[in-house]
Backbone bond lengths (Angstrom), bond angles and torsions (degrees), N, CA, C in turn:
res aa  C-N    CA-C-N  psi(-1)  N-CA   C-N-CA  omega(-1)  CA-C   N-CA-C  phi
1 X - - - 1.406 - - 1.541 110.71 -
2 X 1.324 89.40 -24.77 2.120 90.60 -179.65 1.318 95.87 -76.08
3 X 1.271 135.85 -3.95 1.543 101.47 -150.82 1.860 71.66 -113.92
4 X 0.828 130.79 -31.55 1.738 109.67 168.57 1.260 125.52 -83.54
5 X 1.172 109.44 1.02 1.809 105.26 155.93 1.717 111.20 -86.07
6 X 1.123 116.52 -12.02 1.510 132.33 -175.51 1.110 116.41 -89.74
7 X 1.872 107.37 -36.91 1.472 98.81 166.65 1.563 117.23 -112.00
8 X 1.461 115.60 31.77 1.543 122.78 164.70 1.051 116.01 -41.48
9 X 1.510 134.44 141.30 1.895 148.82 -169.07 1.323 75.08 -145.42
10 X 1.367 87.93 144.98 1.531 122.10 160.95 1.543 116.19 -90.30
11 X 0.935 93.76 -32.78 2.002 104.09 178.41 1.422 80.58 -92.19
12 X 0.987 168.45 -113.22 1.547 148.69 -72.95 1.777 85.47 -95.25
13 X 1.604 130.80 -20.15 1.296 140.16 -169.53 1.586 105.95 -76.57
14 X 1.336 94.89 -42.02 1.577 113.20 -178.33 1.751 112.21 -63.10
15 X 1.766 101.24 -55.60 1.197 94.03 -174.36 1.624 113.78 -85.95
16 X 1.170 112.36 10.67 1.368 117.35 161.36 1.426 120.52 -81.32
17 X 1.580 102.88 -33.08 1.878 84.36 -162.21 1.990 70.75 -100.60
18 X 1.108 153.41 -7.99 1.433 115.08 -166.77 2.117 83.01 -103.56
19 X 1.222 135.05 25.55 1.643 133.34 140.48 1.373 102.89 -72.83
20 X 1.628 116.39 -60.65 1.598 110.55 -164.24 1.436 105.93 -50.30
21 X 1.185 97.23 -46.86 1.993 107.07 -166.96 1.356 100.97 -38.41
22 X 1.764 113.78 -57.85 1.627 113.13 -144.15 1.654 86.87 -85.28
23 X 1.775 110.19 -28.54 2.034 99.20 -178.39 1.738 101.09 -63.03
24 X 1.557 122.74 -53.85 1.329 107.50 169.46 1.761 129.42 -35.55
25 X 1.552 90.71 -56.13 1.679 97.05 -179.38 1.583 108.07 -63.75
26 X 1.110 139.37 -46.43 1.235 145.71 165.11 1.801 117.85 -39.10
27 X 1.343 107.55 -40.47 1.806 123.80 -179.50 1.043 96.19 -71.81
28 X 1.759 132.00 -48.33 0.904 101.81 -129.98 1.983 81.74 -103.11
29 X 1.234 122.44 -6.73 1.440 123.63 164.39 1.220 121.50 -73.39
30 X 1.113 141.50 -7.03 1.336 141.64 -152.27 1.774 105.93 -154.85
31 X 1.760 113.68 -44.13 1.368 104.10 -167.22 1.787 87.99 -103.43
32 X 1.256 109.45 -63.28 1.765 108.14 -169.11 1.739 132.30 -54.05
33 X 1.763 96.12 -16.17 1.517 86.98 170.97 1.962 105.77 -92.08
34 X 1.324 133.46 -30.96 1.431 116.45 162.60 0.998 120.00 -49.87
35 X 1.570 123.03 -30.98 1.445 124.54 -158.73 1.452 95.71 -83.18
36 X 1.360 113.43 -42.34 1.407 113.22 -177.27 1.698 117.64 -80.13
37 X 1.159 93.93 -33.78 1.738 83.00 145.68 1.340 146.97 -74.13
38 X 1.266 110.95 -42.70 1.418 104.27 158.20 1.375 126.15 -51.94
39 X 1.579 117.58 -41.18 1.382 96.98 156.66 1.626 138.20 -65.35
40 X 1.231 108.54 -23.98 1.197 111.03 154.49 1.508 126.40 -25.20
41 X 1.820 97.87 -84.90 1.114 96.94 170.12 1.566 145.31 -57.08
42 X 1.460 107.96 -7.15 0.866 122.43 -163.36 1.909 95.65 -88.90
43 X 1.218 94.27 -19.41 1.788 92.93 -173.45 1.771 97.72 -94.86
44 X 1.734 120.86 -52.96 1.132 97.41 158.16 1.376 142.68 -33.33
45 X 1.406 115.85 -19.68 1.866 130.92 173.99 1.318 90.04 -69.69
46 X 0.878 139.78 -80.28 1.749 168.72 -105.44 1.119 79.97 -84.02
47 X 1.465 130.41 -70.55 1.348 154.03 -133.81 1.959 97.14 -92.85
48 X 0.822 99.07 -46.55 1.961 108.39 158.78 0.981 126.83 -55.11
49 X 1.618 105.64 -62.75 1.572 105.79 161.71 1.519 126.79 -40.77
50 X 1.497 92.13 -62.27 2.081 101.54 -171.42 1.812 99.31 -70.43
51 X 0.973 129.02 -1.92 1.558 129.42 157.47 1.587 117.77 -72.65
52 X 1.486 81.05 -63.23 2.157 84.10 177.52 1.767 121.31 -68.85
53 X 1.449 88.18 -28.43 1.379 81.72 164.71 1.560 120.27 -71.85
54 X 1.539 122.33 -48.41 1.522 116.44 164.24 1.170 100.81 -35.07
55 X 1.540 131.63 -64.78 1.592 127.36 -148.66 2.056 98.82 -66.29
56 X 1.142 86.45 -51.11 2.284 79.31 171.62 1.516 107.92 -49.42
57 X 1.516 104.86 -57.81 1.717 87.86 175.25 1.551 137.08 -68.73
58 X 1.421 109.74 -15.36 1.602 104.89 142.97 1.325 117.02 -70.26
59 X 1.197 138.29 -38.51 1.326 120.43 -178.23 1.273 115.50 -78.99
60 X 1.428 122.02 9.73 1.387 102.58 -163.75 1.564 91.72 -111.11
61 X 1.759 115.79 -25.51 1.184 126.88 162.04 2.022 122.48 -63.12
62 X 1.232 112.00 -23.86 1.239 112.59 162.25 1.648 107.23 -83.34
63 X 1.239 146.79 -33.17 1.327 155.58 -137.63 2.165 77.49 -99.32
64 X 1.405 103.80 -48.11 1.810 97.46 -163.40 1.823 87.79 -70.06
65 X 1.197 111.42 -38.52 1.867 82.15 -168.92 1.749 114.29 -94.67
66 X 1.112 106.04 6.62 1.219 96.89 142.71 1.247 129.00 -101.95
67 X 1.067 128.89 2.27 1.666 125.73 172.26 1.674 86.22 -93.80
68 X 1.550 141.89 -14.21 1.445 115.87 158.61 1.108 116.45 -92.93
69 X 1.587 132.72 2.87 0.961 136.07 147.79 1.329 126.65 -13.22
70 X 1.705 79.02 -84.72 1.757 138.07 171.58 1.376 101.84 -23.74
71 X 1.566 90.37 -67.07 1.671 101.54 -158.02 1.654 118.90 -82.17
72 X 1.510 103.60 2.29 1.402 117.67 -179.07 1.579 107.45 -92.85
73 X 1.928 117.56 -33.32 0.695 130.47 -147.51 1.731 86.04 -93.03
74 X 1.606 138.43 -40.89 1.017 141.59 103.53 1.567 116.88 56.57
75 X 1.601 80.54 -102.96 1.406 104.98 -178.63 1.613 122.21 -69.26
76 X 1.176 104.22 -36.18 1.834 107.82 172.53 1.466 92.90 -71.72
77 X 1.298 136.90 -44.02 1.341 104.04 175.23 1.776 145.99 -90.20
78 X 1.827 83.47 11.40 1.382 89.28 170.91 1.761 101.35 -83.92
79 X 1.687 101.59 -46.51 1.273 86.05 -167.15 1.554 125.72 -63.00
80 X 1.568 114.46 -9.76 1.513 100.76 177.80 1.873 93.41 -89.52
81 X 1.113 149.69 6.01 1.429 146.47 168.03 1.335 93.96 -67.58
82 X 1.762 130.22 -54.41 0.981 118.42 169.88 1.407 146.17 -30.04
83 X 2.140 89.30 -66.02 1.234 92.55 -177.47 1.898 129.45 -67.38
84 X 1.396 100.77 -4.21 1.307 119.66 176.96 1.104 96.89 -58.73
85 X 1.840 117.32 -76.77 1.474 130.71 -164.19 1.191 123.25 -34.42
86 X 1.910 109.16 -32.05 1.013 126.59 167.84 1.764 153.81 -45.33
87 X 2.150 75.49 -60.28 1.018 101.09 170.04 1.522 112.40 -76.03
88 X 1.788 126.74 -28.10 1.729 123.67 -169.06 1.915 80.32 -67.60
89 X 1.085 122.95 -46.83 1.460 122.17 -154.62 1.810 116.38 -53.90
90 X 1.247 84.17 -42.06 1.597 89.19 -179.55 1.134 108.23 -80.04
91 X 1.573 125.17 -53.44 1.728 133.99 153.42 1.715 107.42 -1.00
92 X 1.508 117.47 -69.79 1.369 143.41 178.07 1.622 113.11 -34.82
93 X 1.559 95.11 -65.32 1.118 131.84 -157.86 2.057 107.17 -58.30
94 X 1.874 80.98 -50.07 1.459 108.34 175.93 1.626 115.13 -58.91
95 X 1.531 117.75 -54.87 1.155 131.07 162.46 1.336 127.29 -31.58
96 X 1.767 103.10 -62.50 1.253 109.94 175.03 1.272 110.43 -53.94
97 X 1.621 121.43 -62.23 1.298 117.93 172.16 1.749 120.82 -21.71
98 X 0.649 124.33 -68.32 1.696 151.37 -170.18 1.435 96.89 -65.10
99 X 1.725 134.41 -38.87 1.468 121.09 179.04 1.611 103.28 -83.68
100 X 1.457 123.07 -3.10 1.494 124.12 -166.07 1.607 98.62 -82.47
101 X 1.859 92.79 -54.74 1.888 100.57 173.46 1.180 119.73 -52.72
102 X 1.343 132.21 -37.43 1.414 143.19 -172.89 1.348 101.51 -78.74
103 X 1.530 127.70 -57.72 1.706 123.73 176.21 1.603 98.69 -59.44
104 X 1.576 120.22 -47.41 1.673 109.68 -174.26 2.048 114.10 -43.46
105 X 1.356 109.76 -45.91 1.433 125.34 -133.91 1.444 67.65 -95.17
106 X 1.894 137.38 -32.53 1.558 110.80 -162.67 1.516 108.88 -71.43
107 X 1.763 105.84 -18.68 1.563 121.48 -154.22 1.899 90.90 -89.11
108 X 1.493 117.67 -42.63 1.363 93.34 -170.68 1.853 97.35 -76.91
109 X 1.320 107.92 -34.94 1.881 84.89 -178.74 1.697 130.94 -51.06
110 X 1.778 82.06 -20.01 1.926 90.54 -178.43 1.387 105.02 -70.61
111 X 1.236 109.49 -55.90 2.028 126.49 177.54 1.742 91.10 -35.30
112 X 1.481 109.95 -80.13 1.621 113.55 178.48 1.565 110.72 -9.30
113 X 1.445 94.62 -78.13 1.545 116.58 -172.44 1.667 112.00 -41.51
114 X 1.655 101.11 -61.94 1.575 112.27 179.58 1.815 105.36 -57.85
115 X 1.108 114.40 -31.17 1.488 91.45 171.32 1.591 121.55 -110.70
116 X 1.009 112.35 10.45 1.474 114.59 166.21 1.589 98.81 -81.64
117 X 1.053 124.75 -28.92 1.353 126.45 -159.00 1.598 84.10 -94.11
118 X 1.236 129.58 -84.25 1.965 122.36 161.36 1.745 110.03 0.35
119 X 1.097 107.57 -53.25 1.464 120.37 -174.75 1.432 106.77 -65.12
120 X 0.752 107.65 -70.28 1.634 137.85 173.08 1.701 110.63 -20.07
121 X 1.726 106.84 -60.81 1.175 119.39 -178.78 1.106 134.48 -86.60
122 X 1.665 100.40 -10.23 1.676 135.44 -177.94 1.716 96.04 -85.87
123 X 1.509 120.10 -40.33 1.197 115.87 173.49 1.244 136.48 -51.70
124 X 2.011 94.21 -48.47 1.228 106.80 159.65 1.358 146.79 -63.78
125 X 1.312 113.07 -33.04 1.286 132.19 159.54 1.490 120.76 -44.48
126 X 1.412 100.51 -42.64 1.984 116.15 -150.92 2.084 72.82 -93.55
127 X 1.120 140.89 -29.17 1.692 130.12 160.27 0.873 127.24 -74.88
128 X 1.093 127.95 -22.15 1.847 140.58 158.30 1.241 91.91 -52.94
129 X 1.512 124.73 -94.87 1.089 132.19 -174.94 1.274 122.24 -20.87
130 X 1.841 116.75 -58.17 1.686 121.56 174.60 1.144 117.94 -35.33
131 X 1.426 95.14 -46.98 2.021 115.25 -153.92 1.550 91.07 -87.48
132 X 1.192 143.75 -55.32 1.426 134.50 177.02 1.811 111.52 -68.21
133 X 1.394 121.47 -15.21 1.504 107.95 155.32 1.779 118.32 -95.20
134 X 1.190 117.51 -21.66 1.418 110.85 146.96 1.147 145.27 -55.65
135 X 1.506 104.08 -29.51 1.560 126.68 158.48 1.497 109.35 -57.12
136 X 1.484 116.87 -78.80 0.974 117.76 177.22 1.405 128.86 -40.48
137 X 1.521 127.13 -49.26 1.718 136.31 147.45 1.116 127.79 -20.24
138 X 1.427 117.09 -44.00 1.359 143.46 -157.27 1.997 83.60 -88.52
139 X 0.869 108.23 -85.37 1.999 133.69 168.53 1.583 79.17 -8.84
140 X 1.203 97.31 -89.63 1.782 95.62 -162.61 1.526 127.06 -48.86
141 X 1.670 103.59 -34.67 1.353 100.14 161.38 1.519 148.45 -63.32
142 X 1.491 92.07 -28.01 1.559 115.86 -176.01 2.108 98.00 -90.02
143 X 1.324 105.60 -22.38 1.538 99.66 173.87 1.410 116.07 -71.55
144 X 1.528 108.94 -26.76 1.255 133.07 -177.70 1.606 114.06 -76.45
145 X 1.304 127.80 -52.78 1.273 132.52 161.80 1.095 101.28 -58.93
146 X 1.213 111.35 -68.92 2.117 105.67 -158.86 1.772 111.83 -42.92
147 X 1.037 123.88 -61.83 1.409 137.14 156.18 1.314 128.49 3.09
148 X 1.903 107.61 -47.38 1.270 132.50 175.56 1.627 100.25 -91.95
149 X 1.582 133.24 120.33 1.745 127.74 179.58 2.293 84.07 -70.07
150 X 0.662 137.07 -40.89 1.137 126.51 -144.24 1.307 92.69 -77.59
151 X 1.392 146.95 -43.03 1.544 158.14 -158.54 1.273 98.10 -94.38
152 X 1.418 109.23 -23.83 1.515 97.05 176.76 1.745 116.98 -96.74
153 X 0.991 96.66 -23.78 1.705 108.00 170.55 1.862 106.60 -71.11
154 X 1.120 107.78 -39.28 1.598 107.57 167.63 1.666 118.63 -68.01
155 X 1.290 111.82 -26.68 1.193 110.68 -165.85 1.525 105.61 -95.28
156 X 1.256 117.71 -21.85 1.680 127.10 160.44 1.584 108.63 -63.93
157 X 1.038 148.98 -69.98 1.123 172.48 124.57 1.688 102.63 26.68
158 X 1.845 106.25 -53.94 1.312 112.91 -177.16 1.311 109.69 -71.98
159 X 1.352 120.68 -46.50 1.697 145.55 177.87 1.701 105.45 -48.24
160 X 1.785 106.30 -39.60 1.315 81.85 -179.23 1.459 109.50 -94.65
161 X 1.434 120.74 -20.01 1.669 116.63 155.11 0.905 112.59 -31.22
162 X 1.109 144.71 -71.33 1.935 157.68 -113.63 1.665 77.35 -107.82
163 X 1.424 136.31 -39.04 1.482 116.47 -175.59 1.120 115.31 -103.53
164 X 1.481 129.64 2.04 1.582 119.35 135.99 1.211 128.79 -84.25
165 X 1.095 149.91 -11.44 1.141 154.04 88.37 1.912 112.55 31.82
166 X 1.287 88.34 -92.27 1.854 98.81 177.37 1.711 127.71 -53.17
């Protein structure tokens, strides 16, 4: 260290610090304003970025509640699709019910009908029959009395009783 305080110049001091000056003045014209711009810009990026990215994460936070919106809005309308399906189903169900009683009640009134009317003709028949074997009974009986004058003279006799009588 002594031996450069020993060989200190004033000119070699001079043309040293007026080099730094013009290499400073020179850096800072040519190297320190790009440099300092590029960092610049480089923080304006930064500063863009961490903005747009906030702005995506608001949008991405408006984008989620409306897709639960969405999906709420969704669901209330599936579930009243449901309760529709539900309600036409039983509606149906009810209907059918109600055209089964109405076709049941037309089928027993027809049965009714078909055998009242069966009845009906069975009645008539089974009096045809009475009245033409009473006829006939009667035929044989009265061939049978008449035949005899004595049964038949009694049996006139009664006939005209029985119609003074009345």
């Amino acid at each position: 260290m002594e031996k450069l305080i020993n060989d200190f110049s004033f000119g070699l001091f001079f043309w040293q610090t007026l080099i730094f000056v013009g290499l400073i003045f020179l850096l800072r014209k040519f190297a320190w304003k790009p440099i300092l711009d590029a960092v610049n810009e480089r923080e304006d990026g930064i500063r863009n970025a961490l903005l747009s990215a906030a702005n995506a994460k608001k949008e991405m936070q408006n984008l989620q509640s409306d897709n639960q919106r969405i999906l709420q809005e969704a669901r209330l309308e599936r579930d009243t699709l449901l309760k529709e399906a539900r309600e036409m189903k039983e509606k149906i169900i009810a209907d059918s019910k109600n055209d089964a009683q109405i076709q049941g009640q037309k089928m027993i009134e027809q049965a009714k009908a078909a055998i009242n009317s069966e009845k009906n003709a069975a009645i008539a028949e089974l009096k045809e029959k009475v009245s033409s074997l009473s006829i006939e009974i009667a035929e044989k009986l009265l061939k049978d009395e008449l035949s005899n004058k004595e049964a038949q003279a009694k049996l006139v006799e009664k006939m005209l009783g029985d119609a003074k009588l009345n």
